[in-house]
PDBQT receptor file of N, H, CA, C and O in Angstrom, charges set to zero:
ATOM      1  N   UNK A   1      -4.837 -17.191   4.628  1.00  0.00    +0.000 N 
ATOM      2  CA  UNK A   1      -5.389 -16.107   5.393  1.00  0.00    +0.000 C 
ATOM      3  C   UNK A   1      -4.385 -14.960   5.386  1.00  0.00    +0.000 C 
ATOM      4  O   UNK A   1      -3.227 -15.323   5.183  1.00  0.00    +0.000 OA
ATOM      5  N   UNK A   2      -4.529 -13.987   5.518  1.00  0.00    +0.000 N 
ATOM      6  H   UNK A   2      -5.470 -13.692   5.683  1.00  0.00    +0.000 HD
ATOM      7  CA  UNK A   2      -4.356 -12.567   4.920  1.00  0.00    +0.000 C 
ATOM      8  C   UNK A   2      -4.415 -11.841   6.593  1.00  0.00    +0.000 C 
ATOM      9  O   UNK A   2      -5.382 -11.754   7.351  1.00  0.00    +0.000 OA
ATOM     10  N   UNK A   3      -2.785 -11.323   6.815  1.00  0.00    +0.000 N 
ATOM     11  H   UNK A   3      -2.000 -11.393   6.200  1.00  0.00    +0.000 HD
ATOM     12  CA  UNK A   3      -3.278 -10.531   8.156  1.00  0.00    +0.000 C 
ATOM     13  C   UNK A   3      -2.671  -9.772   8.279  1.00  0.00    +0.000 C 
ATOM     14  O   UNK A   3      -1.490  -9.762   7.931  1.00  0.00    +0.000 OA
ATOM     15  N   UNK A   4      -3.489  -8.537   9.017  1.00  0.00    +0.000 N 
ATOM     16  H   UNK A   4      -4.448  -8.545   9.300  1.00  0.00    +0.000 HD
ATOM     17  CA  UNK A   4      -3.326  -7.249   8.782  1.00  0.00    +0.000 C 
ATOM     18  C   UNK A   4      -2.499  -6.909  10.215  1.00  0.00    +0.000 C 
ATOM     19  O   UNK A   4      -2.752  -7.633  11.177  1.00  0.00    +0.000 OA
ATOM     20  N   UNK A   5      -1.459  -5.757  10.383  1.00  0.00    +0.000 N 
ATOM     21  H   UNK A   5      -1.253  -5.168   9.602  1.00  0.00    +0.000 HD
ATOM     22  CA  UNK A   5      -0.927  -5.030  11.100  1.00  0.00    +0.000 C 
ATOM     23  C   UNK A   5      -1.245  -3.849  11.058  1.00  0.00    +0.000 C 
ATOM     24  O   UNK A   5      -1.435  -3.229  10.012  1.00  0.00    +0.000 OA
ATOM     25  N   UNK A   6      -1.350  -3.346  12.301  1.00  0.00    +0.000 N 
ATOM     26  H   UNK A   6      -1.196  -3.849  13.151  1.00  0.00    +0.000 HD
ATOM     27  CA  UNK A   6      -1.445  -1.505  12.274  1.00  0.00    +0.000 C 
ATOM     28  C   UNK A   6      -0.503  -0.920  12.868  1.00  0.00    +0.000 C 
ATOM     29  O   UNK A   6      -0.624  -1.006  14.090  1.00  0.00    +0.000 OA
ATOM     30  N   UNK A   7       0.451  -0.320  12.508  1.00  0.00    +0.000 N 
ATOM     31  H   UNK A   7       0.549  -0.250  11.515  1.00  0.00    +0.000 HD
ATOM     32  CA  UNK A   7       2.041   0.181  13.107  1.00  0.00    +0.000 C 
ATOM     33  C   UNK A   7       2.697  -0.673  12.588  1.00  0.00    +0.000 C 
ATOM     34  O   UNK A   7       2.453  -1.864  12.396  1.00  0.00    +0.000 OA
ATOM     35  N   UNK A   8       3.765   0.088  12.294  1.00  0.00    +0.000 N 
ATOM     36  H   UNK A   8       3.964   1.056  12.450  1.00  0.00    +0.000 HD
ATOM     37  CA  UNK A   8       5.245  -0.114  11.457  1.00  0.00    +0.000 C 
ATOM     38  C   UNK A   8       6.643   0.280  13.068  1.00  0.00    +0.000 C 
ATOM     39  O   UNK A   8       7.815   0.653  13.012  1.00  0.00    +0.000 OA
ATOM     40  N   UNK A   9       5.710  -0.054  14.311  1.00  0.00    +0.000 N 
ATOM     41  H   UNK A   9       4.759  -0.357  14.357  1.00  0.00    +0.000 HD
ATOM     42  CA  UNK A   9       7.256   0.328  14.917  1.00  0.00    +0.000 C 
ATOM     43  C   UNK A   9       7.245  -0.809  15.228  1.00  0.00    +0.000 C 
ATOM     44  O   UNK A   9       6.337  -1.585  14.933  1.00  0.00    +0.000 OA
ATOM     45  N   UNK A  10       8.355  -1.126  15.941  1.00  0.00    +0.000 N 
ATOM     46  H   UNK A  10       9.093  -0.495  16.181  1.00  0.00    +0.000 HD
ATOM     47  CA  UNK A  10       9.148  -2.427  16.403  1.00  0.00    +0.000 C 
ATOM     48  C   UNK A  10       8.190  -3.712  16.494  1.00  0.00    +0.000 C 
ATOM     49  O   UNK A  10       8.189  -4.695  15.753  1.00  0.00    +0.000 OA
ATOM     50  N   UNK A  11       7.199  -3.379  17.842  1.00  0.00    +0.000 N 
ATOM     51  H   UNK A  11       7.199  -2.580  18.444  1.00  0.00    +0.000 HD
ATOM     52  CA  UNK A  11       5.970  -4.876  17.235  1.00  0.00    +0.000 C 
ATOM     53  C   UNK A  11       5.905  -5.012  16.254  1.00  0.00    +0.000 C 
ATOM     54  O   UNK A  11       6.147  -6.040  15.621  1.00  0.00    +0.000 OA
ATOM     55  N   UNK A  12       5.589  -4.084  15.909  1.00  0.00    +0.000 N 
ATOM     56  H   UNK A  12       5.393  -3.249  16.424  1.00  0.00    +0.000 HD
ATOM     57  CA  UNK A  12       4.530  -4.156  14.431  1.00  0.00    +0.000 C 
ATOM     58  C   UNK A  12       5.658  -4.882  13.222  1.00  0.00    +0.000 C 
ATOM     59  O   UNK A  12       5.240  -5.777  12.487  1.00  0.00    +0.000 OA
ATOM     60  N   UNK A  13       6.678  -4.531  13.153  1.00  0.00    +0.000 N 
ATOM     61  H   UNK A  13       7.017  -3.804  13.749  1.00  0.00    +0.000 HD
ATOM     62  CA  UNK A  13       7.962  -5.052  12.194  1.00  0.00    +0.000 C 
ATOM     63  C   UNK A  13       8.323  -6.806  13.136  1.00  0.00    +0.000 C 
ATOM     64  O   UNK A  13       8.754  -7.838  12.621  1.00  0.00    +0.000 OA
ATOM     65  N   UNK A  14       8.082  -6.648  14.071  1.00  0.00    +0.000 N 
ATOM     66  H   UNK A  14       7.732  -5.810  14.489  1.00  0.00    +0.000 HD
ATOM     67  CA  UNK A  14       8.925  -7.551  14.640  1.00  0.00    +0.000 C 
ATOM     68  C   UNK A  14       7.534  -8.795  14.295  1.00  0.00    +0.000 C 
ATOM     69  O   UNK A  14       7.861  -9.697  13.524  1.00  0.00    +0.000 OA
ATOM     70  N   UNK A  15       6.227  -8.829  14.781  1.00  0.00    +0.000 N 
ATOM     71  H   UNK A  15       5.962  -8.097  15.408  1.00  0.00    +0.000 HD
ATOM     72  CA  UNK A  15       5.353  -9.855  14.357  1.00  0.00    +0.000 C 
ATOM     73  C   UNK A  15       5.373 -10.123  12.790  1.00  0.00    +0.000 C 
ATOM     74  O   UNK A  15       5.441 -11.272  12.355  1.00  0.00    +0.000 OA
ATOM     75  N   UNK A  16       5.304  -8.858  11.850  1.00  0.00    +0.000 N 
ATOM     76  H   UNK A  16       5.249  -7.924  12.203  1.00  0.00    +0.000 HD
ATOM     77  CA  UNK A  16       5.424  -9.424  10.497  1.00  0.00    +0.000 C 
ATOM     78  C   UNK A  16       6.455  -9.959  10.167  1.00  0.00    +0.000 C 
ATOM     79  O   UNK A  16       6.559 -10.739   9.220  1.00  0.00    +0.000 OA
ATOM     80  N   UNK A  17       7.452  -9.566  10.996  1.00  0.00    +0.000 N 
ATOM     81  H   UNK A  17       7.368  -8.933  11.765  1.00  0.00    +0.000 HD
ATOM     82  CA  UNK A  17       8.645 -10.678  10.106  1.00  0.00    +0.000 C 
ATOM     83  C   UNK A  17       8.409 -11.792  10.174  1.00  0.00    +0.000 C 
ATOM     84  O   UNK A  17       8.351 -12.400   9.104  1.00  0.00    +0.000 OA
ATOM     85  N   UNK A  18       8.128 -12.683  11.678  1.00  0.00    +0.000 N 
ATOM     86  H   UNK A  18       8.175 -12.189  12.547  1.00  0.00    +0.000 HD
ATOM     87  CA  UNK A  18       8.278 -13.570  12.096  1.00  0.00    +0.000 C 
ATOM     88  C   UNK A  18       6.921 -14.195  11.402  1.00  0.00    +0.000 C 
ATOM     89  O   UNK A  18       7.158 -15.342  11.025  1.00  0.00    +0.000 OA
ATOM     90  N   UNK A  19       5.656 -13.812  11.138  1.00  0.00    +0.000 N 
ATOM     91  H   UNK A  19       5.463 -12.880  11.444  1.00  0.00    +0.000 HD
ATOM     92  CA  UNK A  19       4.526 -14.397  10.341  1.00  0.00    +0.000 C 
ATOM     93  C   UNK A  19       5.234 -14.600   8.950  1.00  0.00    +0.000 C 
ATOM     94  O   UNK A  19       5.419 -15.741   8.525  1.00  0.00    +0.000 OA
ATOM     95  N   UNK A  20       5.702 -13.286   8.115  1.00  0.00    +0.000 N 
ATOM     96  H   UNK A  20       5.553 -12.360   8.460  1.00  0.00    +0.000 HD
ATOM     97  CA  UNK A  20       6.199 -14.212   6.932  1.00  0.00    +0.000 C 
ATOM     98  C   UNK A  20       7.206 -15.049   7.300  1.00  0.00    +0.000 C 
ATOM     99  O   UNK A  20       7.285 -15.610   6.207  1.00  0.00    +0.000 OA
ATOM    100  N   UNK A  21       7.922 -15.511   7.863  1.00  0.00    +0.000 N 
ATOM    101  H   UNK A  21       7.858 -15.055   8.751  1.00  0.00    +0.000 HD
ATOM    102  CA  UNK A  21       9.248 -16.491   8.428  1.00  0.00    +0.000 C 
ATOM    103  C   UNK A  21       8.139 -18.062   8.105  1.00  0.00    +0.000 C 
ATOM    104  O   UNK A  21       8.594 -19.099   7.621  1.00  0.00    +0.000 OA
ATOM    105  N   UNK A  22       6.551 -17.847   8.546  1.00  0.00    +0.000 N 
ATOM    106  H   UNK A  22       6.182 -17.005   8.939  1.00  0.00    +0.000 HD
ATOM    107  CA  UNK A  22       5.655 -18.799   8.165  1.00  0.00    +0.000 C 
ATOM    108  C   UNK A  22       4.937 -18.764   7.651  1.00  0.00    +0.000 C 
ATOM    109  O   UNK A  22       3.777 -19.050   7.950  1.00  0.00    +0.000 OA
ATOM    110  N   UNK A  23       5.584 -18.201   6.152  1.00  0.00    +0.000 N 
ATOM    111  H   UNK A  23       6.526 -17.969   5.909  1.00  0.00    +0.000 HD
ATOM    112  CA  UNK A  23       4.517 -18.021   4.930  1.00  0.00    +0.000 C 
ATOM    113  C   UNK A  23       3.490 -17.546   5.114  1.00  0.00    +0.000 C 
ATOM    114  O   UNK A  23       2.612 -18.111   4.462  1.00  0.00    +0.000 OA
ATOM    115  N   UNK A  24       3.058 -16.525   5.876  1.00  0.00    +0.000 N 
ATOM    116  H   UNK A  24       3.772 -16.066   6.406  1.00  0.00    +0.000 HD
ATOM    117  CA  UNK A  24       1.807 -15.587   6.213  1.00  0.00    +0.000 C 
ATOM    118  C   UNK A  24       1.822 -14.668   5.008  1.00  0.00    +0.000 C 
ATOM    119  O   UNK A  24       2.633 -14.643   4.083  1.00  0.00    +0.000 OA
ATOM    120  N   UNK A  25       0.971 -14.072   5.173  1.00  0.00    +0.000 N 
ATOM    121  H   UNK A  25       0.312 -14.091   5.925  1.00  0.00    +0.000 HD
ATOM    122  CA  UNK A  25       0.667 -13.282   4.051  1.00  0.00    +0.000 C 
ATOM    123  C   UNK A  25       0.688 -11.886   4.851  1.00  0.00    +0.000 C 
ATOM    124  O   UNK A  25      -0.439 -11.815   5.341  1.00  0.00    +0.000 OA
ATOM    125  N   UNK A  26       1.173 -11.121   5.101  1.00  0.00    +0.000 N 
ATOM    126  H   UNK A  26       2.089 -11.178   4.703  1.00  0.00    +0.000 HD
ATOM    127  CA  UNK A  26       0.791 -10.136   6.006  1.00  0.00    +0.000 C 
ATOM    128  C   UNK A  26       0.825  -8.299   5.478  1.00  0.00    +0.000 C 
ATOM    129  O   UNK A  26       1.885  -7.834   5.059  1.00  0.00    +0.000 OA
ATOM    130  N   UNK A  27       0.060  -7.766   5.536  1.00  0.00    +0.000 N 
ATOM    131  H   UNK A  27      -0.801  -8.144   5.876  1.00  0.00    +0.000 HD
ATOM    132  CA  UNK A  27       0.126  -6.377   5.040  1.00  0.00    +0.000 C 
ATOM    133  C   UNK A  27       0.256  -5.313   6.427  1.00  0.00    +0.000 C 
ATOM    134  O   UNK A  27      -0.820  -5.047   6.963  1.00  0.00    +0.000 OA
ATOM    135  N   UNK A  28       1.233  -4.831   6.899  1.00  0.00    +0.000 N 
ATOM    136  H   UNK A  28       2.107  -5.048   6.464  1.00  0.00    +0.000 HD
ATOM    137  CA  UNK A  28       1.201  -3.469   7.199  1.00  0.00    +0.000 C 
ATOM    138  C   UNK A  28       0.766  -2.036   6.665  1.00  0.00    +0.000 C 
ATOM    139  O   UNK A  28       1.008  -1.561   5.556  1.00  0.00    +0.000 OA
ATOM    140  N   UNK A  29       0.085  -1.475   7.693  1.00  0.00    +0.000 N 
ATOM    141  H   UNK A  29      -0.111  -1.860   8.594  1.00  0.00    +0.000 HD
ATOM    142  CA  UNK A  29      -0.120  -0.276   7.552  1.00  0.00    +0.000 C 
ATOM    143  C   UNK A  29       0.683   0.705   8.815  1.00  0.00    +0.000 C 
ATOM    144  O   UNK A  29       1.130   0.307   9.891  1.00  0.00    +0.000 OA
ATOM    145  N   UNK A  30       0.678   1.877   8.340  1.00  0.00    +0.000 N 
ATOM    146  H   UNK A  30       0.315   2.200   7.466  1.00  0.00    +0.000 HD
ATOM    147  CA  UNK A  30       1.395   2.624   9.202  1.00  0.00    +0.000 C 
ATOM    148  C   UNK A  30       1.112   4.013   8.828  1.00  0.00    +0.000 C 
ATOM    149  O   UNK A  30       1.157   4.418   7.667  1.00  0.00    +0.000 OA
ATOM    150  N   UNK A  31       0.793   4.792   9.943  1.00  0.00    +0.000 N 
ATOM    151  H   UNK A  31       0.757   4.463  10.886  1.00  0.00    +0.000 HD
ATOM    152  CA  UNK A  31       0.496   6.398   8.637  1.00  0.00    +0.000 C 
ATOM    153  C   UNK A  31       1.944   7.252   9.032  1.00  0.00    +0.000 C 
ATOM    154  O   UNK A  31       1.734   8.463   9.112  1.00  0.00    +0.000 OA
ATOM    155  N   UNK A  32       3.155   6.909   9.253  1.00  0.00    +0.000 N 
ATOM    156  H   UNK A  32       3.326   5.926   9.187  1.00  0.00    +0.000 HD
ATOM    157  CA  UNK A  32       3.862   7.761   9.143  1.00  0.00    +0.000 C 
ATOM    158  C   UNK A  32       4.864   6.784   8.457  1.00  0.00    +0.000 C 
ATOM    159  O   UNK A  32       5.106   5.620   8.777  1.00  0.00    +0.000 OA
ATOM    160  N   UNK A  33       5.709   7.969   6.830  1.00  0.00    +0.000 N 
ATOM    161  H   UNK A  33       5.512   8.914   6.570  1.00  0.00    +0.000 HD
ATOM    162  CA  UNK A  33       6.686   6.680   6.108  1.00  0.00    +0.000 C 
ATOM    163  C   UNK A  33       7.850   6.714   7.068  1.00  0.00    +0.000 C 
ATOM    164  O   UNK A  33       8.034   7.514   7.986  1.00  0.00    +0.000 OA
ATOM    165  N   UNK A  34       8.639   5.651   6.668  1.00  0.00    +0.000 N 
ATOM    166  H   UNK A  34       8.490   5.001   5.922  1.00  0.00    +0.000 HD
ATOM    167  CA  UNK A  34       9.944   5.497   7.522  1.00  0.00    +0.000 C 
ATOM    168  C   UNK A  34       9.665   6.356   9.107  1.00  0.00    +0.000 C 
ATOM    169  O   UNK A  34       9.671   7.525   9.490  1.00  0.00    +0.000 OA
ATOM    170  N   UNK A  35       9.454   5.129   9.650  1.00  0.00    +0.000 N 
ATOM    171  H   UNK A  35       9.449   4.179   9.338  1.00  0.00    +0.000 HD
ATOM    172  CA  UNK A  35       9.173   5.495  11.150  1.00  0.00    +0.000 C 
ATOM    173  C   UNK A  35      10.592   5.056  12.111  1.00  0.00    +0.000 C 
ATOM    174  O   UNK A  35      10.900   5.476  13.226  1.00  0.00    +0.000 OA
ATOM    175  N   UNK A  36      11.329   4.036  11.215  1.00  0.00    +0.000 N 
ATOM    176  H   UNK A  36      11.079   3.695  10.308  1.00  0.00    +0.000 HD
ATOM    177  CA  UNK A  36      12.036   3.544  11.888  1.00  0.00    +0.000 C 
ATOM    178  C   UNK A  36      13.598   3.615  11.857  1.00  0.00    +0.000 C 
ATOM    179  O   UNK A  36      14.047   2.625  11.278  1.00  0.00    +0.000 OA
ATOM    180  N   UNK A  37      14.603   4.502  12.312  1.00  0.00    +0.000 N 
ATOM    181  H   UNK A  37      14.239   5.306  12.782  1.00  0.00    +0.000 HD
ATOM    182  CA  UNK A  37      15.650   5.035  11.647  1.00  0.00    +0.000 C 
ATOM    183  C   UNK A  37      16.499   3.449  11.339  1.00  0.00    +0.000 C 
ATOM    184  O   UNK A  37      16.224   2.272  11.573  1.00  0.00    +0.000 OA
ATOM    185  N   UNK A  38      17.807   4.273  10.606  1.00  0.00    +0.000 N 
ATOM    186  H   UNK A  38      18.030   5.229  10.416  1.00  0.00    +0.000 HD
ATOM    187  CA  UNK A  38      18.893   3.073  10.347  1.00  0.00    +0.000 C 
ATOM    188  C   UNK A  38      19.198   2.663  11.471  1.00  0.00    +0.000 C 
ATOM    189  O   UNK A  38      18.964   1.465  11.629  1.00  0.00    +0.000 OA
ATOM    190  N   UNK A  39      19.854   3.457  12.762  1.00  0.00    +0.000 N 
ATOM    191  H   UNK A  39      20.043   4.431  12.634  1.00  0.00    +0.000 HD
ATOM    192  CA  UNK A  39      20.176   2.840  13.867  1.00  0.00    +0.000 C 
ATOM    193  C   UNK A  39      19.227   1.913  14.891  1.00  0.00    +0.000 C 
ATOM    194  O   UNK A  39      19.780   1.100  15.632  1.00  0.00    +0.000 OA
ATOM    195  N   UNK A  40      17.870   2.065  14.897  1.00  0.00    +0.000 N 
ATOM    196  H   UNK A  40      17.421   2.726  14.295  1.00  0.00    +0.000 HD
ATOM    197  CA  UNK A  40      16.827   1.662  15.431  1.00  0.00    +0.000 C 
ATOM    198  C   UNK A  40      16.851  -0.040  14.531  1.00  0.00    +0.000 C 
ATOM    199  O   UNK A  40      16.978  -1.170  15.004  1.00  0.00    +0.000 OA
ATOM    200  N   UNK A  41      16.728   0.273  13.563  1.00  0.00    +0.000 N 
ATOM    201  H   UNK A  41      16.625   1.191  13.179  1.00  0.00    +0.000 HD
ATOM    202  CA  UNK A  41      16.818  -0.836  12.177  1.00  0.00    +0.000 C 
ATOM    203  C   UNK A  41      17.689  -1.914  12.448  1.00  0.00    +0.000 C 
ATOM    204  O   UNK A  41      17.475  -3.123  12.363  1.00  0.00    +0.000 OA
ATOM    205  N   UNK A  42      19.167  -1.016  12.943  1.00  0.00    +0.000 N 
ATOM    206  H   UNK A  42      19.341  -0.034  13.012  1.00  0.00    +0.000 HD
ATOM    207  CA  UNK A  42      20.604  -2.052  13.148  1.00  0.00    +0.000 C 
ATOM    208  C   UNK A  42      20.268  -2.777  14.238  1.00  0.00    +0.000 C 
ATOM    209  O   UNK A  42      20.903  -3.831  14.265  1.00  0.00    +0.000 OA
ATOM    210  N   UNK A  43      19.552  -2.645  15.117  1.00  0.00    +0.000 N 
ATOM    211  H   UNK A  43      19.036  -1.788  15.095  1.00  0.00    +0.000 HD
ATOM    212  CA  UNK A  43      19.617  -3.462  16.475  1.00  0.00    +0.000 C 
ATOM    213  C   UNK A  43      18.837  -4.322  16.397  1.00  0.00    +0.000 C 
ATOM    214  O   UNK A  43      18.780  -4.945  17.458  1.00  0.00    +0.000 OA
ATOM    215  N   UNK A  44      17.966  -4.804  15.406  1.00  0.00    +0.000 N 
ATOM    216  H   UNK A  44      18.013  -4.297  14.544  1.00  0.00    +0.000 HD
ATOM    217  CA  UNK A  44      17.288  -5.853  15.017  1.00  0.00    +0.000 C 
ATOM    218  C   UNK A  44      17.866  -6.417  13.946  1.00  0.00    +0.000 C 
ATOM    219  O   UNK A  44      17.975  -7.633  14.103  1.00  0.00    +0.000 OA
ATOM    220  N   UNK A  45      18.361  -5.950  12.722  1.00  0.00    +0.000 N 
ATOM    221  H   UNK A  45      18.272  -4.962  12.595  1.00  0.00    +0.000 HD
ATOM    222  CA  UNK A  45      18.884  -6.738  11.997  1.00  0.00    +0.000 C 
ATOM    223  C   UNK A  45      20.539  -6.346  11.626  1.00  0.00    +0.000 C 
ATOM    224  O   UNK A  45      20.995  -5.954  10.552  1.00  0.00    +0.000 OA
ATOM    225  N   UNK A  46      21.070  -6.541  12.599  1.00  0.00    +0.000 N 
ATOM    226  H   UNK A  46      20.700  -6.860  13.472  1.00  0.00    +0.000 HD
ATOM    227  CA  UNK A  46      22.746  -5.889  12.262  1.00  0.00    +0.000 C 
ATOM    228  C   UNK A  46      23.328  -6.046  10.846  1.00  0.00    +0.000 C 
ATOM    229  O   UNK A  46      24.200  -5.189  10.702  1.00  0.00    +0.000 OA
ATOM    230  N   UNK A  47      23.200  -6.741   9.837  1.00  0.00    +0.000 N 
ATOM    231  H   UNK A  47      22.492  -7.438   9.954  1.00  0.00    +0.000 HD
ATOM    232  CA  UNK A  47      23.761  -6.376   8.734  1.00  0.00    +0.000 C 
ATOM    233  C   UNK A  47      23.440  -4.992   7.989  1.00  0.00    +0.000 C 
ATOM    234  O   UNK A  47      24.065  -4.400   7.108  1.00  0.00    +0.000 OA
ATOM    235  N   UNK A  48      22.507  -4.753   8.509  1.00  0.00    +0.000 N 
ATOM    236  H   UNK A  48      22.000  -5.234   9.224  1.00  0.00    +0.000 HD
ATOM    237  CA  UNK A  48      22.420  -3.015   8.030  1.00  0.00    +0.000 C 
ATOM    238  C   UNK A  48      23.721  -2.415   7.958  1.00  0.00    +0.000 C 
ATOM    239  O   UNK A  48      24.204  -1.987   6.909  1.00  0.00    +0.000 OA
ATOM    240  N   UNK A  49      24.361  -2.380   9.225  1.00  0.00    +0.000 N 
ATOM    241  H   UNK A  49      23.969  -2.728  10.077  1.00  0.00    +0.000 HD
ATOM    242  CA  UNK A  49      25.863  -1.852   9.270  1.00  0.00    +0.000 C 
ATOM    243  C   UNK A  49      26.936  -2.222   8.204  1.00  0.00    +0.000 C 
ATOM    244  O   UNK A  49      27.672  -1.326   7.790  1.00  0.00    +0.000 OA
ATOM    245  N   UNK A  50      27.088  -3.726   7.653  1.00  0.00    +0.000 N 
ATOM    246  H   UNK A  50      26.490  -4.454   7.989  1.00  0.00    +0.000 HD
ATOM    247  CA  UNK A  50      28.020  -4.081   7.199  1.00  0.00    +0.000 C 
ATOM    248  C   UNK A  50      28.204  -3.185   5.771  1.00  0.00    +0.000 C 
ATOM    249  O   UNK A  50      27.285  -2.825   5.036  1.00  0.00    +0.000 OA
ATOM    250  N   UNK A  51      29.323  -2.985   5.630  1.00  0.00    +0.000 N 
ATOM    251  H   UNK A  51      30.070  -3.277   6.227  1.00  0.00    +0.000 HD
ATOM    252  CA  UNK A  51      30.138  -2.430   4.382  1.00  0.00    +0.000 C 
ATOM    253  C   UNK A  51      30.243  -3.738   3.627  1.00  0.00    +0.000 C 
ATOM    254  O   UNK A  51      30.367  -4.784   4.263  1.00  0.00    +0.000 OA
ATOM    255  N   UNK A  52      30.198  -3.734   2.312  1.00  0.00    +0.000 N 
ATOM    256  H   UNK A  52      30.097  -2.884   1.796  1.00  0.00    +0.000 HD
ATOM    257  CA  UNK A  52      30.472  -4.409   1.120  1.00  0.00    +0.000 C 
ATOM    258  C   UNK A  52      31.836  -3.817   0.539  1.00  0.00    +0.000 C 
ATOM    259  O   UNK A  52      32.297  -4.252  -0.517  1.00  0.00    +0.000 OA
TER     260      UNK A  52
């Protein structure tokens, strides 16, 4: 089964992750691109920050 999201802000990122985490199939939509800055980004997934 195939499931759809509408919004790309924080719910909306935060349920699709966790559905694919269980092999969901999931498609977002969102009508604005990059809604979500780097710093907004870092507080959910902190390796954003790390330097290589």
């Amino acid at each position: 089964m195939k499931t759809i999201i509408v919004g790309g802000g924080i719910a909306g990122i935060s349920i699709a992750n966790e559905l694919t985490k269980n092999n969901q199939d999931v498609v977002l939509f969102d009508s604005v691109k990059n809604t979500a800055s780097l710093v907004a980004g870092g507080i959910i997934n902190p390796i954003v920050f790390r330097r290589t």
